[in-house]
C-alpha positions in Angstrom: -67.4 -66.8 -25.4 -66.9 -68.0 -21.6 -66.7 -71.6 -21.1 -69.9 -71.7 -19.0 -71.7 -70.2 -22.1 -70.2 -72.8 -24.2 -71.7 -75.4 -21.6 -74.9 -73.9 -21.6 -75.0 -74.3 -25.4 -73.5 -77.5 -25.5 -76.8 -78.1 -22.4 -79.5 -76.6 -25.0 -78.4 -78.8 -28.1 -79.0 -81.8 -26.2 -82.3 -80.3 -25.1 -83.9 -79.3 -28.4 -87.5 -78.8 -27.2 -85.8 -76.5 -24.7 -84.6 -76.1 -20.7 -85.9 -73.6 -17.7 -83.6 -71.0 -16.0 -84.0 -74.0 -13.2 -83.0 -76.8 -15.3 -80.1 -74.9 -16.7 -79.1 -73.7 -13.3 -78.9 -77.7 -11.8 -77.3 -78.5 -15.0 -74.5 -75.9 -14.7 -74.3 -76.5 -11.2 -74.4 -72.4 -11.0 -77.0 -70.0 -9.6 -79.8 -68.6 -11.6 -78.9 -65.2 -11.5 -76.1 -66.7 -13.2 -78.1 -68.5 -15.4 -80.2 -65.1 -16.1 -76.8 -63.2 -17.2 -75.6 -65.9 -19.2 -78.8 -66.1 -21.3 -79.3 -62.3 -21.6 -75.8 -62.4 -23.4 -76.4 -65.2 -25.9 -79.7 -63.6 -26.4 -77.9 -60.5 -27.3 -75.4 -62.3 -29.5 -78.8 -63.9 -31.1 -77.2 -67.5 -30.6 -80.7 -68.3 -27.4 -83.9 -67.2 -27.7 -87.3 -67.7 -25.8 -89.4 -70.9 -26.8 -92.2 -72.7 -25.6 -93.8 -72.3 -22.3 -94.4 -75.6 -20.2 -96.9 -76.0 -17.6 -95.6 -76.2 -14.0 -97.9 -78.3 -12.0 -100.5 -75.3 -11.0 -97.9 -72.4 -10.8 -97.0 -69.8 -13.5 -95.7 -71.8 -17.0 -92.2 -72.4 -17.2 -90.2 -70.3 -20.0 -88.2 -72.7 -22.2 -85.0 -71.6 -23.7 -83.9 -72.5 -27.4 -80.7 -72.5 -29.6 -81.2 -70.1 -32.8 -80.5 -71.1 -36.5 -77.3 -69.1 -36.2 -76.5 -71.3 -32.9 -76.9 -74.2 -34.7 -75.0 -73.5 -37.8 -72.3 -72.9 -35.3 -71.9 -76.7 -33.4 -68.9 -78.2 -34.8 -69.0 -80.2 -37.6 -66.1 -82.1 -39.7 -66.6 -80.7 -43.0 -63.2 -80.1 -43.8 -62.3 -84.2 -42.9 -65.4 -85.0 -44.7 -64.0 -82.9 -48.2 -60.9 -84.6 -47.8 -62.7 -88.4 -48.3 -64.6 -87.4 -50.8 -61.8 -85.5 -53.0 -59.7 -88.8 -52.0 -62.5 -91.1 -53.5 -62.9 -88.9 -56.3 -59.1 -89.1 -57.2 -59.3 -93.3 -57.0 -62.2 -93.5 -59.0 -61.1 -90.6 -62.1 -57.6 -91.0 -61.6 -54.9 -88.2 -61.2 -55.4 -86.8 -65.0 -58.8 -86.6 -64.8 -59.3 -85.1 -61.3 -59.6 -81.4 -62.3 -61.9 -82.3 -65.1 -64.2 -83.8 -62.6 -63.6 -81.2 -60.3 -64.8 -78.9 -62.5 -68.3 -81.2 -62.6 -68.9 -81.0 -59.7 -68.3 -76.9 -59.2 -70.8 -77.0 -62.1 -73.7 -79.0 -60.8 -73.3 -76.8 -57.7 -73.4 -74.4 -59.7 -76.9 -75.7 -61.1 -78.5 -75.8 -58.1 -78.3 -72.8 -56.6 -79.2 -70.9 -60.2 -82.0 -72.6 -60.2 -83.4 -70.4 -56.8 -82.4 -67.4 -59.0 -84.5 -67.8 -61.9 -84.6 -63.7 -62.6 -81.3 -63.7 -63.1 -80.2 -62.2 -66.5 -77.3 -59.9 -67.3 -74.0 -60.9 -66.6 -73.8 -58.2 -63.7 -76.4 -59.2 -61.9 -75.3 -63.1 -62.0 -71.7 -61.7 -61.0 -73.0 -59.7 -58.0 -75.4 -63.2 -56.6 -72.8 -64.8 -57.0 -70.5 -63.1 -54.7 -73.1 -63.0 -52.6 -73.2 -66.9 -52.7 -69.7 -67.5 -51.8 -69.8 -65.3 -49.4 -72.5 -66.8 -47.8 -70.6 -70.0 -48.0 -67.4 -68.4 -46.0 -65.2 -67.2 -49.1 -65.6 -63.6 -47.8 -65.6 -62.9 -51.3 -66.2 -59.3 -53.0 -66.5 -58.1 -56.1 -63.6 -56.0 -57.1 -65.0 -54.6 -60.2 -67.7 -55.0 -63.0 -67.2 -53.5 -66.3 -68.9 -54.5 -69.1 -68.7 -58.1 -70.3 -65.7 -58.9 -67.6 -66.0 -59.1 -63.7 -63.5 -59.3 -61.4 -64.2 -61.2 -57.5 -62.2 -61.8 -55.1 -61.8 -64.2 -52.0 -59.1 -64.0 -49.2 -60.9 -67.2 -46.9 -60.6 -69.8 -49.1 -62.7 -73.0 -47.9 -60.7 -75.5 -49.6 -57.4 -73.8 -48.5 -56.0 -76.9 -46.6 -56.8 -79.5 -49.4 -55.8 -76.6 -52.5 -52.1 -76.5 -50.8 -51.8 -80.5 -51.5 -53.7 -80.8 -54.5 -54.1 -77.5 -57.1 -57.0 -79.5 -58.6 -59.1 -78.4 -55.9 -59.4 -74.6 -57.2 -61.0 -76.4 -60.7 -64.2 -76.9 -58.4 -64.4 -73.1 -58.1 -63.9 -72.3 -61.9 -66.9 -74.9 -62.5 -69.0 -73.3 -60.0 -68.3 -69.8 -61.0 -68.1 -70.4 -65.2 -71.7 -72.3 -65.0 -72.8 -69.4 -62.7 -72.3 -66.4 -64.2 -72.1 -68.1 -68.3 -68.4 -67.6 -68.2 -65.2 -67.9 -68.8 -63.1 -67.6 -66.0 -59.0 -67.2 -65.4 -58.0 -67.2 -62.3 -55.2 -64.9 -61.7 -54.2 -65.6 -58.3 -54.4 -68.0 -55.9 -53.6 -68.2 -52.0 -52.6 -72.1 -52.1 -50.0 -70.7 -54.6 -49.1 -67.9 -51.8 -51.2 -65.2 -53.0 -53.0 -62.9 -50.5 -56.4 -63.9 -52.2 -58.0 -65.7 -55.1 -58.5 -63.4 -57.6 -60.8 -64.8 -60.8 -61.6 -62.9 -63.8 -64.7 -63.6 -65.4 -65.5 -62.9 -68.9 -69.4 -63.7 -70.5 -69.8 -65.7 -72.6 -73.4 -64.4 -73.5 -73.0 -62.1 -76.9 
C-alpha cells in the first residue's frame, strides 16, 4: 500500500461518518483524479466503500466515502504489549508455579465462550474442524492435518503468542485450555515453534466415549 493510501485511510478513520472526493483531495493536498484512483484501488482491495450521500447546498448530493470492517480491523492496535501486562499481572498475582495452571483457565473460559455460538456442535470431528476454523480466524493459520477417529491432529505455523511463548513456555498452556475445553479433549502437544519447531503441532484425543 502506497503511503498516500495509507494517509487517505489514516484521513477516513478520523472521519467516520465519511469524506467527499473534495474533502479528501484538500486533505491530501493532491488532485481528485488522484483522489478517484486511490479510492478505486482500496475499493478493489475492499478496505473503502461508498456511504452516505450529503446534500450540497442545491447541487447534486455529495458521495461520502467509508472505511470497511476489514479496514478497520486493520488500524494498529497494541495487542501484543497489552498480552504482555496482562500475562505479567497474572504471574504476580498466581505466582510462577501456578502460572500454567491458570493459563490453562483462562484458554478454557475462551474456550466457553465461543462454544456457546456453536450450540450444534456434537462429534468430535466436527468440534475439531470449528475449531480450526477459530484459530484460524484468530491469526494461527491453523489447519487440520488429519482426523481419524477419536484423535485429531491441527496444526499452526503463526503462532499469536510467539513473542511471549519464547520467554515464558507457560504461555502455550492457554492453547491446551482453549483447545481441551473445545473439542472435550485431551490434548499433547508435540511441537512447538517457541521450542524451534516449524509449527505447533497438538494432538487431540476425545474424551467423549
Amino acid at each position: 500500500m502506497g503511503e498516500r493510501q495509507k494517509q487517505l485511510l489514516k484521513l477516513l478513520r478520523s472521519n467516520k461518518p465519511g469524506l467527499s472526493v473534495h474533502e479528501l483531495s484538500k486533505g491530501l493536498e493532491i488532485t481528485r483524479n488522484a483522489v478517484r484512483q486511490h479510492i478505486a484501488s482500496l475499493e478493489a482491495a475492499g478496505l473503502v466503500a461508498l456511504g452516505a450521500t450529503r446534500p450540497s447546498g442545491g447541487g447534486r448530493p455529495q458521495k461520502l466515502y467509508v472505511l470497511t470492517e476489514l479496514a478497520n480491523e486493520m488500524s494498529p492496535r497494541q495487542y501484543s504489549w497489552l498480552a504482555q501486562l496482562v500475562v505479567a499481572s497474572v504471574r504476580r498475582e498466581e505466582g510462577v508455579e501456578n502460572m500454567g495452571k491458570r493459563m490453562n483457565e483462562i484458554g478454557a473460559n475462551v474456550a466457553q465462550q465461543i462454544r456457546s455460538q456453536y450450540p450444534h456442535l456434537t462429534t468430535h470431528r466436527e468440534k475439531v474442524e470449528k475449531l480450526t476454523e477459530v484459530m484460524d480466524q484468530l491469526g494461527y493459520n491453523a489447519r487440520n492435518a488429519t482426523v481419524s477417529g477419536d484423535e485429531a491432529i491441527i496444526e499452526a505455523d503463526n503462532c499469536v503468542f510467539h513473542t511471549m511463548a519464547k520467554k515464558d513456555l507457560e504461555i502455550c498452556h492457554l492453547d491446551r485450555g482453549l483447545m481441551e475445553t473445545f473439542t472435550d479433549s485431551k490434548v499433547e502437544q508435540h511441537e512447538c515453534m517457541a521450542r524451534g519447531g516449524s509449527v505447533c503441532r497438538f494432538k487431540l484425543t476425545s474424551n467423549v466415549e
